[in-house]
N, C-alpha and C positions, 0 to 999 in steps of 0.2 A: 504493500500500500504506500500512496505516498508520504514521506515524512514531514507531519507538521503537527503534533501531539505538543510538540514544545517550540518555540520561537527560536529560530534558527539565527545564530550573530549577526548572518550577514544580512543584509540591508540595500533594499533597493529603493533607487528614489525615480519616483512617477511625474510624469507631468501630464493632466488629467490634456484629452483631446488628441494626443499622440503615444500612447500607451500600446505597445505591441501584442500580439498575442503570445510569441515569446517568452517577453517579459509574465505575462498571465500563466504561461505554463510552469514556469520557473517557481511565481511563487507557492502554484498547485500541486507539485511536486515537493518541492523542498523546504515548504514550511516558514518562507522570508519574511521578512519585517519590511514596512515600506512606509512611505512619507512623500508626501507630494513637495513637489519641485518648488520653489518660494516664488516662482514666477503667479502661483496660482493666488497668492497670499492675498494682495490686492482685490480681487475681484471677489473673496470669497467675502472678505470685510465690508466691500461696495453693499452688496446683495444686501448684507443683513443690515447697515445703517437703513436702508431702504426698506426693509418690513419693520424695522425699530421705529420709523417714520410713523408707516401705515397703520401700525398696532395703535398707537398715543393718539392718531386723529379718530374723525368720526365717521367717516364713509368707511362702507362693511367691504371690505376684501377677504375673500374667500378663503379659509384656511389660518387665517391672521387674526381676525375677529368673532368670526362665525361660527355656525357649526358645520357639522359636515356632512356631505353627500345629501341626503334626500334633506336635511338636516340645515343644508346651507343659509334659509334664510333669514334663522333666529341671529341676532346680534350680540354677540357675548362683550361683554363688560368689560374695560382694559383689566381691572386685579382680580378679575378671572384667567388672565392668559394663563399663567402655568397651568393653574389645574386644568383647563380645558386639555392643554396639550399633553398632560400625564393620564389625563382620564381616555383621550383619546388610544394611547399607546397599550392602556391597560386592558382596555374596551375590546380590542384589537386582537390581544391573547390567545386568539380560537384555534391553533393551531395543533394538530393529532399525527401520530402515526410514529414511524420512528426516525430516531433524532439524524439531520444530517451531517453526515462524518465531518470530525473536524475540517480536513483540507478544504472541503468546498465550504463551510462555515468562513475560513480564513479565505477564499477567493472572494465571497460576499463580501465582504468588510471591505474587502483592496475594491471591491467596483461600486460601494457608495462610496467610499473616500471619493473618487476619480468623476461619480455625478456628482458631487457634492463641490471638488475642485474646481466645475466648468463655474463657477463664480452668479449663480442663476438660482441660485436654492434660498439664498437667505436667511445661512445656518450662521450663528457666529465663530472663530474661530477657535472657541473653546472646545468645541463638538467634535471639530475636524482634529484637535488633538488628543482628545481621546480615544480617537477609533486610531489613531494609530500609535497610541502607547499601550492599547488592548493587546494590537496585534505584536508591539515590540515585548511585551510581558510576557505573551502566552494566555491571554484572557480573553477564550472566545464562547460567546453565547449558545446556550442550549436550543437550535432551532428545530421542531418538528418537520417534518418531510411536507405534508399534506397541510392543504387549507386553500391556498391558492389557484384564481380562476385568472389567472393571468391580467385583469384590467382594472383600473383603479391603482396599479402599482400589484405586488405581491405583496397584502395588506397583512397576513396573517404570519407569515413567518417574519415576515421585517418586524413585525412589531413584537413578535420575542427576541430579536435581535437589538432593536431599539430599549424593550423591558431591560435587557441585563445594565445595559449603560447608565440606566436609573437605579439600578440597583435590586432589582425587583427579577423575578423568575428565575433560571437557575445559570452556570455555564460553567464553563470547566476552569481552571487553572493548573495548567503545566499537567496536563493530561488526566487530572480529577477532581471530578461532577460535585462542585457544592453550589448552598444560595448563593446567587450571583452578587449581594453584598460582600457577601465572606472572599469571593475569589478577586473582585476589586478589592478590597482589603489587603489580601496577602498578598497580592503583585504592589500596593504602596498607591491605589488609585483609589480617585473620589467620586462617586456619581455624580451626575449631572443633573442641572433643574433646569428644564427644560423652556427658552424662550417662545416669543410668538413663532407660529409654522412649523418649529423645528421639529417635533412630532410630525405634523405632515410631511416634510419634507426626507424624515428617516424611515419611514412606511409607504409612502408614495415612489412608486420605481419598480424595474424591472429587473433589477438585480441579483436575486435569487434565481427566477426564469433562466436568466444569463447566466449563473456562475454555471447552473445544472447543464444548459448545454455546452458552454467551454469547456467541464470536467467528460462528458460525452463524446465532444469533437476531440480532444487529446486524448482519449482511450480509443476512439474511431482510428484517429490517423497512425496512431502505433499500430495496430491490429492490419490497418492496412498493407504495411509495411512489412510485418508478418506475413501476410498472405504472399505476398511476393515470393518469397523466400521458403515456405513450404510450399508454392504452385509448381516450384521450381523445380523443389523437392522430387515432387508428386510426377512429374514430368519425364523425370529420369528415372524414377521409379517404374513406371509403365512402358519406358521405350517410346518416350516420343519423340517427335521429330518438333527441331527450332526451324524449321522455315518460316512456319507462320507467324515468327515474331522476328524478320526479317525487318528490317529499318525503313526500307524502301516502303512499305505496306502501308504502313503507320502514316508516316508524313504525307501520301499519297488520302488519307482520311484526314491532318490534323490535330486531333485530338491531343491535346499538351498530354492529360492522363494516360491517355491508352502509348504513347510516343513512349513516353517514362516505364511505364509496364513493361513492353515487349523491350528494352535496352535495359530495364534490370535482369529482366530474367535470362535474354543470353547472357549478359555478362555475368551470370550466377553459372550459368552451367559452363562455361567455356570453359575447352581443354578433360572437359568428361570423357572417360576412357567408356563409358556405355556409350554414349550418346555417338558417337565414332565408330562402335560396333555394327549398330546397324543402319548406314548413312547408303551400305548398298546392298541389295538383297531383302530388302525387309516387302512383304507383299502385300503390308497394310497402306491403304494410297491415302486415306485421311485420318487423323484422332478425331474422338468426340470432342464436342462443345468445348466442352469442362476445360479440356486441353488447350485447343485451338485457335481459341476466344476468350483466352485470359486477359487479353490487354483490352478489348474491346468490352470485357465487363469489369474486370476491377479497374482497369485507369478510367471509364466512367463512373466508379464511385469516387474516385482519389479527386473526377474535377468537380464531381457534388460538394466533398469535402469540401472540399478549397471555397467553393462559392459559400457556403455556409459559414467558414472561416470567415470570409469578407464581410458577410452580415454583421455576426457575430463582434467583428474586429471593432467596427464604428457602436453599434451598440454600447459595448464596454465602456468606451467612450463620450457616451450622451448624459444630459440633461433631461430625466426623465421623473421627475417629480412634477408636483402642478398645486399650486400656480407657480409661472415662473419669473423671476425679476428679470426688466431688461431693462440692465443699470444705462445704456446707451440711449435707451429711449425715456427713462427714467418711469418706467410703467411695470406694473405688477399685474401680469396678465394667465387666466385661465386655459389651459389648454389639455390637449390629449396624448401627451408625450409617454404616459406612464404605462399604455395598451401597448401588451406587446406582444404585436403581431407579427412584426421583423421574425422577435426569437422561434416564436410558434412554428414558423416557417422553415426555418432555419433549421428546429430541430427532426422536424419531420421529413428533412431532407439529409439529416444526419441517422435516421433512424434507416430509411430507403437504402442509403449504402452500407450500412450494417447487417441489414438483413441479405443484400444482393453479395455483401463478400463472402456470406457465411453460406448461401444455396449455393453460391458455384464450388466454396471449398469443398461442399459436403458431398457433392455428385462423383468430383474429385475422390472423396473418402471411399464412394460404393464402387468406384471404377476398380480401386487398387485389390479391394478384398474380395470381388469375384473372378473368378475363376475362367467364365468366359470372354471377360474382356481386357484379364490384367496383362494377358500375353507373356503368359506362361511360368507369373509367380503363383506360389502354394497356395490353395482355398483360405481365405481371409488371414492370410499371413501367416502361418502355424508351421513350423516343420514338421509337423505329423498330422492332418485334418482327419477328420473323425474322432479320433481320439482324445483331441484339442479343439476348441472352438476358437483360439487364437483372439483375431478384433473383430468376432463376428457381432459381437454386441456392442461392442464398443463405435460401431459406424452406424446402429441403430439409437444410441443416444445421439448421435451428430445428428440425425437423421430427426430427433423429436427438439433439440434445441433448434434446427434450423425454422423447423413450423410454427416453433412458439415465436421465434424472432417475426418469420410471415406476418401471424397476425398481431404483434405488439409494431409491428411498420406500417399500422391503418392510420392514416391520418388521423391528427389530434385540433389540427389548426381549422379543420372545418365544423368542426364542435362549439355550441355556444348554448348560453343559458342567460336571461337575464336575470339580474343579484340587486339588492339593495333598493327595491319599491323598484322595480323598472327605472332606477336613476342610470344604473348600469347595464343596458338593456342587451350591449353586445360586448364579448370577453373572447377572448382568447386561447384560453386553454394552457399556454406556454408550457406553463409550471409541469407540470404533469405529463406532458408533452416531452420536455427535455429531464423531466427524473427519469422514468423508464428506458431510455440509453443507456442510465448504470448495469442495469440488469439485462438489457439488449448486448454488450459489451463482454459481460461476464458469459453469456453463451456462444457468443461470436470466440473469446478465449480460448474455449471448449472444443470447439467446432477444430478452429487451426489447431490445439493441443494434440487432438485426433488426428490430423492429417499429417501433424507431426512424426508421430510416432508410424503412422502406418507407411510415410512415404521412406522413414530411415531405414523400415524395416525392408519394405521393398530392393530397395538400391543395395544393402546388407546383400539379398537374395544372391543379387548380380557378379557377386565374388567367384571369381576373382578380379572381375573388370570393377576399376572403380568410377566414382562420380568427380566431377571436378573438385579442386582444393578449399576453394568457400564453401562449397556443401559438406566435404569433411569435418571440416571446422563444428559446421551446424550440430553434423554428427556427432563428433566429439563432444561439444556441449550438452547434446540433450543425454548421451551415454552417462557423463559422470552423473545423472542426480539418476536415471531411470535403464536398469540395464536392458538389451535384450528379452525380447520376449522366446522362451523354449517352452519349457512345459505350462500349462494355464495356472496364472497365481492370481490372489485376489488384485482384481483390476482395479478399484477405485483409487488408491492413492497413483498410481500410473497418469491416471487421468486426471486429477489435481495437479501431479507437479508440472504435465505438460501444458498444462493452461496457465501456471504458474510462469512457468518460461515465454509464455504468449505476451503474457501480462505485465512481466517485469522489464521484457526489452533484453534478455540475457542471450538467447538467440541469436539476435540483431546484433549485440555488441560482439560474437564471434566471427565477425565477418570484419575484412578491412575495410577503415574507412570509406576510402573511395567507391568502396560496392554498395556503402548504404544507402536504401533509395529516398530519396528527399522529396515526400510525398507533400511535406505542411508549402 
């Protein structure tokens, strides 16, 4: 998993509006601490003199004075603000299910820091420095999974995320769960009493939506990258022929993805002492699909990715709370920044390539363990069939992860419900949309874990001829945690640690750099 249980020393500094995805992986992986660039300092000050304004006058501004949503046209009282805006935050609470893992908990925090930075929210600088002495401490909020219909902002988890900053609900410190008093306590922090808007503007946002599918698309594009490398596998495993991932083909179609596909995968096999066996004489004139069409199906996930990356990329980077201040125009104005329909999108086309890398792996899987079309490896891998059922079942789990993935890739973005008296009449879905990637990700693991093993087994068969030196390598790798399979031993931790290696990127890192394929 990734490391972020505890605040990691190092320290990256952000400057909200140019924030890489990169940089997001970085700190989704390895737990960083982060602080916006002092460039941002100014505007974040502008904003909030500018609802400090609007709160002390008498014309009702949305969110500043008011109440809220259906709610909007009662008038609250100026020495009401705080409590409106803690009542609101506490109100808000509703959130079930189970708690999201730290790392994407610390990805949240780093993407309101970053809408909060574009100098539009009208937090005061006080706020912006606690979210990120939370994240330098190790002090991140207890949020529930579920509650979230994506519009109006992700009102229900941000506001356990907002809760803990007051002091109020629960969150971890340095990797354990007390009241979130106690864990600002022991990291040396104070809560905060919350000014005009700032409740709204730390609940109002897309940002959970977002972290969920950033954490999704960074497990998508590694998996991606995996599949390369055991198609590859898979390839030489069966005796196929690399014509069709000829250069010439490719560019003659375009496609950046599928271009990258068919030039990783010869350059994975090049110099296979199989693949050279049978370049003449062989009386097979075409492979299936599976084989064939690897570039023209996985580099069309790799350019999904990449566009949903692009989404994704600017989202991170927005102003999506509401209202928002526009210190240039000197107006505090309502809008619909906070529907996120971008991410919905995005995630549902992160889910499409998930499930498309996992049905071609898995056809893959049933290619190599039969008998009549593996060309002439042993019935589902076993040095002795009958006796042994080798990965006879183990291509029939590829085979039930691959359909559950089918149907959790139904679009989520065309779902809507109205919420909140018809005030919120159309949503999104985002949330829920981009959570189920964790688990779309973790069977897609599975899926290559399986091909993994069946394709080393295969090319194993091939002995004495061998595969090229980067699939060695693979080999070698995946041999030291999982040996050979000979006589049938209980299969499920086999199948764990290969999905482990899917998941870790330990595979990929057996390979020289230059071979690895730069799908992001």
């Amino acid at each position: 998993m990734p490391a972020s249980l505890e605040a990691n020393l190092s320290e990256l500094i952000l400057t909200p509006g140019e924030t890489t995805l990169a940089q997001l992986e970085r700190v989704w992986r390895e737990g960083l601490a982060v602080r916006l660039h002092e460039s941002a300092h100014p505007g974040i000050a502008a904003s909030a003199a500018r609802i400090a304004a609007a709160a002390a006058g008498s014309e009702p501004v949305y969110g500043v004075n008011t109440g809220f949503g259906k709610l909007a046209s009662i008038k609250i009282a100026p020495e009401d603000t705080a409590t409106l805006q803690r009542n609101l935050i506490l109100s808000h609470c509703c959130g079930v299910g189970e708690p999201v893992e730290p790392e994407t908990v610390r990805l949240i925090l780093v993407l309101k820091l970053l809408s909060l930075g574009r100098g539009a929210s009208g937090v005061r600088p006080e706020v912006v420095a606690l979210l990120e002495a939370m994240l330098a401490k190790g002090v991140l909020p207890v949020i529930p999974s579920q509650g979230s219909v994506g519009a109006s902002g992700d009102l229900a988890p941000l506001a356990h995320m907002a809760a803990a900053m007051l002091g109020e609900g629960r969150a971890s410190y340095r990797g354990q769960e007390m009241p979130s008093a106690e864990a600002l306590a022991a990291a040396g922090l104070a809560p905060v009493t919350l000014a005009a808007k700032e409740g709204l503007a730390l609940i109002n946002g897309t940002q959970v939506s977002t972290a969920f599918a950033l954490a999704g698309l960074f497990e998508a594009l590694r998996a991606a990258s995996n599949a390369l490398v055991t198609s590859a596998l898979s390839t030489d495993a069966i005796m196929g022929s690399t014509a069709p991932f000829l250069d010439e083909i490719h560019t003659l179609r375009g496609h950046h993805g599928q271009i990258l596909a068919a030039r990783t995968i010869r350059a994975l096999m090049a110099g296979s002492e199989i693949r050279e066996s049978h370049r003449e004489g062989d009386t097979r004139v075409q492979d299936p699909y599976c084989i064939r069409c690897q570039p023209q199906v996985t580099g069309a996930c790799i350019d999904l990715l990449r566009q949903a990356a692009g989404t994704l990329e600017i989202e991170a980077n927005a102003a999506t709370d509401n209202p928002l201040v526009l210190t240039s125009e000197d107006r505090i104005v309502s809008g619909g920044n906070f529907h996120a329909e971008p991410v919905a999108f995005a995630a549902d086309q992160i889910a499409l390539a998930i499930a498309e890398i996992g049905a071609i792996a898995q056809r893959r899987v049933a290619l190599m363990v039969d008998p009549a079309l593996n060309h002439c490896l042993p019935a589902f891998l076993t040095p002795a069939p009958g006796l042994n059922s080798g990965l006879m079942i183990a291509e029939v789990t590829s085979a039930a992860l691959m359909s559950e993935n089918k149907h959790l890739a139904t679009p989520c973005s065309t779902d809507s419900t109205p919420t909140s008296a018809n005030q919120e009449d159309h949503v999104s879905m985002a949330a829920h949309g981009a959570r189920r990637l964790r688990r779309m990700n973790a069977n897609l693991a599975h899926i290559l874990g399986i091909e993994a093993l069946c394709a080393c087994a295969g090319v194993e068969f091939r002995a004495p001829l061998q595969t090229s030196a980067p699939l060695q390598a693979v080999i070698a790798r995946l041999r030291a945690d999982i040996p050979a399979l000979g006589q049938d031993r209980y299969m499920a931790p086999d199948l764990a640690a290969a999905a482990g290696l899917i998941h870790s990127g330990a595979l990929l890192a057996a390979l020289p750099a230059q071979l690895l394929p730069e799908v992001a």
